[in-house]
N, CA, C and O atoms as CSV, one atom per row, in Angstrom:
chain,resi,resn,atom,element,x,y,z
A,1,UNK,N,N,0.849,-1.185,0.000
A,1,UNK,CA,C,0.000,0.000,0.000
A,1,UNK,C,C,0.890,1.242,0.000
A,1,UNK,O,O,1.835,1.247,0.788
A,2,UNK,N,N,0.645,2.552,-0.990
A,2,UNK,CA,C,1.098,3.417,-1.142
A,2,UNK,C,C,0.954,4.402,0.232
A,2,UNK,O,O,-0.217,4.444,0.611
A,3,UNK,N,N,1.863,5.185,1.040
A,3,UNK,CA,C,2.205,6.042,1.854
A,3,UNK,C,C,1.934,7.381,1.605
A,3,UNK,O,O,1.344,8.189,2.322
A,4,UNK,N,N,2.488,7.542,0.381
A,4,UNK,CA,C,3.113,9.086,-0.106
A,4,UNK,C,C,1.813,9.585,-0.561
A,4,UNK,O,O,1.944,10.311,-1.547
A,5,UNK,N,N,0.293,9.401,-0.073
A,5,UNK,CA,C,-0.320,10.367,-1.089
A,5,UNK,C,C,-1.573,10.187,0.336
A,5,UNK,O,O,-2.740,10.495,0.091
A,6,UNK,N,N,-1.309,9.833,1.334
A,6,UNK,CA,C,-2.338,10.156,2.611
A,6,UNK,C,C,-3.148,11.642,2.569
A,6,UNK,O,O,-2.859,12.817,2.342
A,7,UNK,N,N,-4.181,10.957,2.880
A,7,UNK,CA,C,-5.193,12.345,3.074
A,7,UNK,C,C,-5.605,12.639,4.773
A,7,UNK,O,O,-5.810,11.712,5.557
A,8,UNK,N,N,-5.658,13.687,5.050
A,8,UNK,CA,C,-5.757,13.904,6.614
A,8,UNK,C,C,-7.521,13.988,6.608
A,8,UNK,O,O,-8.040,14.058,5.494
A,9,UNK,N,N,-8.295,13.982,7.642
A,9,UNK,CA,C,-9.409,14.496,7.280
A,9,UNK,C,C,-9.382,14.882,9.556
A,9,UNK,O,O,-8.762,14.522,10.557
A,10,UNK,N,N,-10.253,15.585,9.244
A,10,UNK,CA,C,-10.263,16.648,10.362
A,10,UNK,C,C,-11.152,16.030,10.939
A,10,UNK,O,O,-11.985,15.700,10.095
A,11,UNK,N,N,-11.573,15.518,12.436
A,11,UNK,CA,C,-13.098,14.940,12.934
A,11,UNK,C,C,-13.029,14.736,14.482
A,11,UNK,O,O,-11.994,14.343,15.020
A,12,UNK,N,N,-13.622,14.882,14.843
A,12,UNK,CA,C,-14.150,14.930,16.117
A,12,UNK,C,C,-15.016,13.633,17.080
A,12,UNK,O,O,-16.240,13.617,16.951
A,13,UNK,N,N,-14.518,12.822,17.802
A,13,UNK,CA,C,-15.017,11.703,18.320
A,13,UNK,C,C,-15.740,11.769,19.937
A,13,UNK,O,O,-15.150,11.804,21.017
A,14,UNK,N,N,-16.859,11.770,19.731
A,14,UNK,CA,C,-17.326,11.819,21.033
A,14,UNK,C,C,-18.308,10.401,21.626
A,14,UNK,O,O,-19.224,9.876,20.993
A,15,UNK,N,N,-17.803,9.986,23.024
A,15,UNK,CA,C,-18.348,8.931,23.535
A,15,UNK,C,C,-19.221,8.988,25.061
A,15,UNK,O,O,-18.808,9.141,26.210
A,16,UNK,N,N,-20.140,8.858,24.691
A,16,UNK,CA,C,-21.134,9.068,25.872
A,16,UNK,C,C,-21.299,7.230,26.768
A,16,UNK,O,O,-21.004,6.146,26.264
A,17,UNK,N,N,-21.622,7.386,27.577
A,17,UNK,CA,C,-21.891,6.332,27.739
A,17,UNK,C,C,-23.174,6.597,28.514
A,17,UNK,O,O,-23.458,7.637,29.108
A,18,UNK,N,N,-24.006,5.330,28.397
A,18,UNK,CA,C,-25.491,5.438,28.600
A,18,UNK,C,C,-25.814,3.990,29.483
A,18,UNK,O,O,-25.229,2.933,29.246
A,19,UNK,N,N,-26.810,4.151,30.493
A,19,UNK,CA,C,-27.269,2.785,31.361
A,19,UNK,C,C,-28.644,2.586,30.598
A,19,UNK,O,O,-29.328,3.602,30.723
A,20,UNK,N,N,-29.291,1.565,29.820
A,20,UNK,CA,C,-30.186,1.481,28.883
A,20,UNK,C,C,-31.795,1.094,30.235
A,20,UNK,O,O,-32.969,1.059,29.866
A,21,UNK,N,N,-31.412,0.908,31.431
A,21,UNK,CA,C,-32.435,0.783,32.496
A,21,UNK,C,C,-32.711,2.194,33.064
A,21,UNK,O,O,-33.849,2.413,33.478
A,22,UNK,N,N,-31.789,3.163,33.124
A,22,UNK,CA,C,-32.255,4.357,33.728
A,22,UNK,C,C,-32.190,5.544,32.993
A,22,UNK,O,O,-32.969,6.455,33.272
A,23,UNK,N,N,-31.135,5.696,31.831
A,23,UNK,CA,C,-31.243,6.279,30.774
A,23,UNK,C,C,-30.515,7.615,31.309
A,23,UNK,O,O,-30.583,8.759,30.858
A,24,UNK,N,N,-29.924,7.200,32.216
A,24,UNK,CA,C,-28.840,7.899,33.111
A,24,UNK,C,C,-27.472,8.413,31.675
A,24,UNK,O,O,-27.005,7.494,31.001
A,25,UNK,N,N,-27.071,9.675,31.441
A,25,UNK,CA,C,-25.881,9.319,30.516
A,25,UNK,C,C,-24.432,10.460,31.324
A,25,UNK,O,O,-24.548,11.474,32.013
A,26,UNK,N,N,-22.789,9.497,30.700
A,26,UNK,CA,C,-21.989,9.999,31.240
A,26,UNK,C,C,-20.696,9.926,30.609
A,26,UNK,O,O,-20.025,8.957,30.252
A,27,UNK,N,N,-20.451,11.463,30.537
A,27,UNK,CA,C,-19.093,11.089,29.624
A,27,UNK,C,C,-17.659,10.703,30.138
A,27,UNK,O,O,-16.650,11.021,29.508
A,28,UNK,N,N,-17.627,10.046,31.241
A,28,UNK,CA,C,-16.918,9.129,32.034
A,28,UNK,C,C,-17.478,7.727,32.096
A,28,UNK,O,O,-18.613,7.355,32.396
A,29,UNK,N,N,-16.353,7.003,31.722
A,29,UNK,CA,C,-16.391,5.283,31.227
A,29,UNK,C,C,-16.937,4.994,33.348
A,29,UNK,O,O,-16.592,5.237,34.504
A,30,UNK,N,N,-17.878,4.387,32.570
A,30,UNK,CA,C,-18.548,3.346,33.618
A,30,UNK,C,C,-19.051,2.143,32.782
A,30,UNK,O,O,-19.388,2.203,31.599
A,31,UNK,N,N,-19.051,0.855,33.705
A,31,UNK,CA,C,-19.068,-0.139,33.565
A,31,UNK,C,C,-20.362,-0.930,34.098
A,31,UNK,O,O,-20.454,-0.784,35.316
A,32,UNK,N,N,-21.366,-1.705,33.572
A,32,UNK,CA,C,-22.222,-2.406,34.126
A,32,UNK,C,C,-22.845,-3.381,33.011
A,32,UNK,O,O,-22.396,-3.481,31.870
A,33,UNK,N,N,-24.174,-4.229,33.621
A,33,UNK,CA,C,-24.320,-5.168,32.506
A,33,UNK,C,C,-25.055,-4.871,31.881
A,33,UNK,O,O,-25.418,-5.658,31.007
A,34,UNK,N,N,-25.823,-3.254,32.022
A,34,UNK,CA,C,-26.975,-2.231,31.458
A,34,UNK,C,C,-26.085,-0.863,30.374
A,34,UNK,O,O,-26.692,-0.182,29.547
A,35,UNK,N,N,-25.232,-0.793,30.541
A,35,UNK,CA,C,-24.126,0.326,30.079
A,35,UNK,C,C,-24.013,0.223,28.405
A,35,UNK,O,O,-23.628,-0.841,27.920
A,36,UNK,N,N,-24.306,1.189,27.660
A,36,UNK,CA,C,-23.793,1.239,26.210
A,36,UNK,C,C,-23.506,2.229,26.301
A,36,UNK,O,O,-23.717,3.198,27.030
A,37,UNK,N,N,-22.476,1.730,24.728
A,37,UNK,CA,C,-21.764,2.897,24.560
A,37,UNK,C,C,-22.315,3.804,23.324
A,37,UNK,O,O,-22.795,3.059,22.469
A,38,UNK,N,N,-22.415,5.468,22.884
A,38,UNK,CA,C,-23.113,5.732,22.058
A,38,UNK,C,C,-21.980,6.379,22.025
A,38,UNK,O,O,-21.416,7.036,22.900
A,39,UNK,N,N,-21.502,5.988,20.241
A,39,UNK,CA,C,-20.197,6.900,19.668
A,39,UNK,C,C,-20.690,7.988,18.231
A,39,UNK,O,O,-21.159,7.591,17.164
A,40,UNK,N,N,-20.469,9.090,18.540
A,40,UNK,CA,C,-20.723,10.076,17.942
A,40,UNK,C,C,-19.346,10.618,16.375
A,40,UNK,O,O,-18.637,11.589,16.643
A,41,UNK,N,N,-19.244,10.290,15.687
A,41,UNK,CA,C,-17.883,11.255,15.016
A,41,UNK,C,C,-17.955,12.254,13.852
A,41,UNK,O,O,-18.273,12.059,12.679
A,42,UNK,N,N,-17.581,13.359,14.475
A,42,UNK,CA,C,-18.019,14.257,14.008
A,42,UNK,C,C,-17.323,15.211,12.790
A,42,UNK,O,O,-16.691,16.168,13.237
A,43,UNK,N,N,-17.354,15.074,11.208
A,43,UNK,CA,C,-16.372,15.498,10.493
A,43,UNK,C,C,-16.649,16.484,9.809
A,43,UNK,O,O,-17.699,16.583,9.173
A,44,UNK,N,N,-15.549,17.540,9.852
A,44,UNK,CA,C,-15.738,19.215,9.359
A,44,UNK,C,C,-16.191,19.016,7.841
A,44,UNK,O,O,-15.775,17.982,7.319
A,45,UNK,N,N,-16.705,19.561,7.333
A,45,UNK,CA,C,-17.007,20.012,5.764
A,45,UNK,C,C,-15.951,19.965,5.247
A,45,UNK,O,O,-15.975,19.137,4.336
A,46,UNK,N,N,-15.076,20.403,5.351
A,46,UNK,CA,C,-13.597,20.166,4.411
A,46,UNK,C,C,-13.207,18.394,4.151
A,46,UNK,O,O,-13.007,17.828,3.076
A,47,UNK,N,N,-13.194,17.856,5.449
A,47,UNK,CA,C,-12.424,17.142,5.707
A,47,UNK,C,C,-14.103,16.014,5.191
A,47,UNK,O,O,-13.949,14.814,5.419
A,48,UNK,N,N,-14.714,16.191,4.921
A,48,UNK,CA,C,-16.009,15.474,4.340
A,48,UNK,C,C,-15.967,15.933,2.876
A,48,UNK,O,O,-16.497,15.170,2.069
A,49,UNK,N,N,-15.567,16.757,2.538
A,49,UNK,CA,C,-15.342,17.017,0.726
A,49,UNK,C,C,-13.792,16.055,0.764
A,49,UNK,O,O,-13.778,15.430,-0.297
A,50,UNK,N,N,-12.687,15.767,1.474
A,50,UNK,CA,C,-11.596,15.632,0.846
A,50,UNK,C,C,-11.997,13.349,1.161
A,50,UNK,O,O,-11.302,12.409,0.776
A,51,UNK,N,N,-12.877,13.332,1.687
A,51,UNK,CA,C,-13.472,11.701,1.914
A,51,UNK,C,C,-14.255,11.365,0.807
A,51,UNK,O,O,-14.045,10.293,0.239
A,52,UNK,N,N,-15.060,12.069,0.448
A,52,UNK,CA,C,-15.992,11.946,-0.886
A,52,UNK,C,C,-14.928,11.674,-2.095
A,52,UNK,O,O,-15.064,10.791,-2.941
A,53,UNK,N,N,-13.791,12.643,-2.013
A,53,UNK,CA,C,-12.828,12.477,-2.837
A,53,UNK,C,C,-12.616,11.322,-3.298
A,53,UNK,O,O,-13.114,10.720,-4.249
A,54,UNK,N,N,-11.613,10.976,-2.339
A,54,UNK,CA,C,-11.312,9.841,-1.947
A,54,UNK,C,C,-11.823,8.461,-2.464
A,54,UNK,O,O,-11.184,7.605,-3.076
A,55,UNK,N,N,-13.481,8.446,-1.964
A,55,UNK,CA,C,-13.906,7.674,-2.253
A,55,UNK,C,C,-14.616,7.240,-3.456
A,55,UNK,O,O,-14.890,6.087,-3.788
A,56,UNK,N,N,-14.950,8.673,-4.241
A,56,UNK,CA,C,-15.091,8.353,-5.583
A,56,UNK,C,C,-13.500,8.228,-6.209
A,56,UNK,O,O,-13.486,7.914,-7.399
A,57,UNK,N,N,-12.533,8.374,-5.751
A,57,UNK,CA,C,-10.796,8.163,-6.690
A,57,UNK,C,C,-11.543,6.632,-6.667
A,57,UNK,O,O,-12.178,6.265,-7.656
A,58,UNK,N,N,-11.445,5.962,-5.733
A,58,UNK,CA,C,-11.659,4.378,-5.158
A,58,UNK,C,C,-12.639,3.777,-6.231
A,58,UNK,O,O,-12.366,2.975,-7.123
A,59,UNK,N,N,-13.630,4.256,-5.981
A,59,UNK,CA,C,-14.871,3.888,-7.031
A,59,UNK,C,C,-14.426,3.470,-8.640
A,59,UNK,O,O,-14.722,2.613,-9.472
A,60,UNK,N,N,-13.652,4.478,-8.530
A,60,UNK,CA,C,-13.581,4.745,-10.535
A,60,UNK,C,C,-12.006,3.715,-10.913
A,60,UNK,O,O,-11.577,3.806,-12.064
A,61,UNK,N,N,-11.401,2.986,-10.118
A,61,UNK,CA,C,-10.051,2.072,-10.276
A,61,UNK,C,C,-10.743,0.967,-10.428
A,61,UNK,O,O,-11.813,0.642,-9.912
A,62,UNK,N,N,-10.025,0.376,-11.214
A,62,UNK,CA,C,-10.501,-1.019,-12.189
A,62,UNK,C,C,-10.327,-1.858,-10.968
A,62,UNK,O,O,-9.285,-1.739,-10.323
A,63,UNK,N,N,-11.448,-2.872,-10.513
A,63,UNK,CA,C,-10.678,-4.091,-9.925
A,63,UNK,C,C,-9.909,-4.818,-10.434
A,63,UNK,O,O,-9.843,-4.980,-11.653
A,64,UNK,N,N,-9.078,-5.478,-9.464
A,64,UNK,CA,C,-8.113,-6.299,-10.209
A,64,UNK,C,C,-8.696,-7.779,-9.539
A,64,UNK,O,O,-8.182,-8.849,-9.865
Protein backbone atom coordinates (compact mmCIF):
# COMPACT_ATOMS: atom_id res chain seq x y z
CA UNK A 1 0.00 0.00 0.00
CA UNK A 2 1.10 3.42 -1.14
CA UNK A 3 2.21 6.04 1.85
CA UNK A 4 3.11 9.09 -0.11
CA UNK A 5 -0.32 10.37 -1.09
CA UNK A 6 -2.34 10.16 2.61
CA UNK A 7 -5.19 12.35 3.07
CA UNK A 8 -5.76 13.90 6.61
CA UNK A 9 -9.41 14.50 7.28
CA UNK A 10 -10.26 16.65 10.36
CA UNK A 11 -13.10 14.94 12.93
CA UNK A 12 -14.15 14.93 16.12
CA UNK A 13 -15.02 11.70 18.32
CA UNK A 14 -17.33 11.82 21.03
CA UNK A 15 -18.35 8.93 23.54
CA UNK A 16 -21.13 9.07 25.87
CA UNK A 17 -21.89 6.33 27.74
CA UNK A 18 -25.49 5.44 28.60
CA UNK A 19 -27.27 2.79 31.36
CA UNK A 20 -30.19 1.48 28.88
CA UNK A 21 -32.43 0.78 32.50
CA UNK A 22 -32.26 4.36 33.73
CA UNK A 23 -31.24 6.28 30.77
CA UNK A 24 -28.84 7.90 33.11
CA UNK A 25 -25.88 9.32 30.52
CA UNK A 26 -21.99 10.00 31.24
CA UNK A 27 -19.09 11.09 29.62
CA UNK A 28 -16.92 9.13 32.03
CA UNK A 29 -16.39 5.28 31.23
CA UNK A 30 -18.55 3.35 33.62
CA UNK A 31 -19.07 -0.14 33.57
CA UNK A 32 -22.22 -2.41 34.13
CA UNK A 33 -24.32 -5.17 32.51
CA UNK A 34 -26.98 -2.23 31.46
CA UNK A 35 -24.13 0.33 30.08
CA UNK A 36 -23.79 1.24 26.21
CA UNK A 37 -21.76 2.90 24.56
CA UNK A 38 -23.11 5.73 22.06
CA UNK A 39 -20.20 6.90 19.67
CA UNK A 40 -20.72 10.08 17.94
CA UNK A 41 -17.88 11.25 15.02
CA UNK A 42 -18.02 14.26 14.01
CA UNK A 43 -16.37 15.50 10.49
CA UNK A 44 -15.74 19.22 9.36
CA UNK A 45 -17.01 20.01 5.76
CA UNK A 46 -13.60 20.17 4.41
CA UNK A 47 -12.42 17.14 5.71
CA UNK A 48 -16.01 15.47 4.34
CA UNK A 49 -15.34 17.02 0.73
CA UNK A 50 -11.60 15.63 0.85
CA UNK A 51 -13.47 11.70 1.91
CA UNK A 52 -15.99 11.95 -0.89
CA UNK A 53 -12.83 12.48 -2.84
CA UNK A 54 -11.31 9.84 -1.95
CA UNK A 55 -13.91 7.67 -2.25
CA UNK A 56 -15.09 8.35 -5.58
CA UNK A 57 -10.80 8.16 -6.69
CA UNK A 58 -11.66 4.38 -5.16
CA UNK A 59 -14.87 3.89 -7.03
CA UNK A 60 -13.58 4.74 -10.53
CA UNK A 61 -10.05 2.07 -10.28
CA UNK A 62 -10.50 -1.02 -12.19
CA UNK A 63 -10.68 -4.09 -9.93
CA UNK A 64 -8.11 -6.30 -10.21
Amino acid sequence: MKTDNIHKIDCTTITIYRNTKTGETSKEKIEGPDIVTDVTVQVSPKGLDVFQKVMNNDSKKPKS
